[in-house]
C-alpha positions as CSV (number, residue, x, y, z in Angstrom):
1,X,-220.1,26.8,-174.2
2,X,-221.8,25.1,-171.5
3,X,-223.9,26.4,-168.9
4,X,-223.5,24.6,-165.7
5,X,-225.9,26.1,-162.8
6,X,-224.3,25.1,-159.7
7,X,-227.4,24.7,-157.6
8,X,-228.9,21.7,-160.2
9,X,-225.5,18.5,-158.5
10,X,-226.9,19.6,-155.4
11,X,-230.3,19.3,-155.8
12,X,-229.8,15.9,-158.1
13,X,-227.8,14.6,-155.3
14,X,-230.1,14.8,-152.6
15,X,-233.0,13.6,-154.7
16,X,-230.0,10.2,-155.3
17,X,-229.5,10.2,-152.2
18,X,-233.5,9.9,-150.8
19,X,-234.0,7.6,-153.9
20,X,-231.3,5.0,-152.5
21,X,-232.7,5.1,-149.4
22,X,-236.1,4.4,-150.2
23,X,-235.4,1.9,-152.6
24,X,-233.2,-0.1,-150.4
25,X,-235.7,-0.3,-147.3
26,X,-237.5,-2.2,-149.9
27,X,-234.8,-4.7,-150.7
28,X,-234.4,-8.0,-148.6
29,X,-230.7,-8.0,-148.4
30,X,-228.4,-10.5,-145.8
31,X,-224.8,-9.3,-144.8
32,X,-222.4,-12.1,-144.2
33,X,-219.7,-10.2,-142.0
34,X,-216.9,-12.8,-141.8
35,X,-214.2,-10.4,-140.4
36,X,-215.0,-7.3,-137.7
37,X,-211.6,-5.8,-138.3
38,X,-212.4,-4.9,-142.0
39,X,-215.3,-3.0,-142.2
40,X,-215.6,0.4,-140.9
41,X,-219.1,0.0,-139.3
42,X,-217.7,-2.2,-136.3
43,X,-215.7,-1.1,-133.0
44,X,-212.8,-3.8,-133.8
45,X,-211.9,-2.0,-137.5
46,X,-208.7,-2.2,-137.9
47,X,-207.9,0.8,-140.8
48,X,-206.8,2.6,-142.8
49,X,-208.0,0.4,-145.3
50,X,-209.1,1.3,-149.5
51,X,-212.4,-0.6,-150.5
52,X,-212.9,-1.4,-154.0
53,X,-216.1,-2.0,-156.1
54,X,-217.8,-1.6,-159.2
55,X,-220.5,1.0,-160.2
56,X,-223.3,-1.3,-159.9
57,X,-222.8,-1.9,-156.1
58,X,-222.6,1.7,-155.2
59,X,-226.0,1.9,-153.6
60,X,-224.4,-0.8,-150.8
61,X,-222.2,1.5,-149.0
62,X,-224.4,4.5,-149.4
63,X,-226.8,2.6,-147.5
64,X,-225.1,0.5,-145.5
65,X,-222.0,2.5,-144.4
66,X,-222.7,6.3,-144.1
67,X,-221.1,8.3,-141.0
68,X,-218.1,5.4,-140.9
69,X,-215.3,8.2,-141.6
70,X,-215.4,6.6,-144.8
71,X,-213.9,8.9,-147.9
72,X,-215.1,8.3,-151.9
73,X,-212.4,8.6,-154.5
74,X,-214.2,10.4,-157.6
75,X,-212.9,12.2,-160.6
76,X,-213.4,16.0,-161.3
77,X,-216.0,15.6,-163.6
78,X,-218.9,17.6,-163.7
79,X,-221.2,14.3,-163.8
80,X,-219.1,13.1,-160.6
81,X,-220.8,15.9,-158.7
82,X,-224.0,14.8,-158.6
83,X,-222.0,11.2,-156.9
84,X,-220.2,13.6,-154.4
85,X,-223.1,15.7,-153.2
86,X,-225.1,12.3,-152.8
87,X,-222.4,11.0,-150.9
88,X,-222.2,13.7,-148.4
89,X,-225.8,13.8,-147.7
90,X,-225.2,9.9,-147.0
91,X,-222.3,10.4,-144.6
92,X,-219.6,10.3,-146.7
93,X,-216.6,12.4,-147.0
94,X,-215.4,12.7,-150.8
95,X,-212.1,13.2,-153.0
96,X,-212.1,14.6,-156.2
97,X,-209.0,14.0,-158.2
C-alpha cells in the first residue's frame, strides 16, 4: 500500500518551479526566432499548433514561455504531478492522460 499525501506534488512543484527560475537567470542563453507565426510568445502566432521536445529541454519553455495559453501533455502518474503543479505555477495549463 502506498501512502501518497497530497499536499507533498504541490509543495515539490513550487520548490521546481523557483529552482528553474533561479537557475535559468544564471544561464547565458541566445534565442534565434526565425519564424513569429510559430511560437506562442509573439502577437503574429498563428495556432493551434503541438510543440515537441525531449525531457532534457523542459526547463526552456517553463522559463521562456509561461502565460502563452500554452497546455502540457503529461501522463497520470503520480511522479507527473510534481511536472503538472510546476507547470501551473509557471503559467502553464496541463493535461493529464
Amino acid at each position: 500500500m502506498k501512502i501518497r499525501i497530497p499536499w507533498i506534488p504541490k509543495v515539490g512543484g513550487l520548490a521546481v518551479s523557483l529552482l528553474i527560475r533561479s537557475w535559468m537567470r544564471t544561464l547565458d542563453y541566445r534565442v534565434a526566432l526565425y519564424d513569429e507565426t510559430v511560437d506562442p510568445a509573439m502577437p503574429g502566432f498563428q495556432g493551434p499548433a503541438i510543440f515537441l521536445f525531449w525531457h532534457e529541454y523542459i526547463p526552456f519553455p517553463f522559463y521562456l514561455r509561461g502565460h502563452c495559453n500554452i497546455a502540457m501533455l503529461l501522463s497520470r502518474h503520480y511522479d507527473a504531478e510534481f511536472i503538472a503543479e510546476a507547470s501551473r505555477y509557471m503559467g502553464f495549463q496541463t493535461i493529464r492522460g
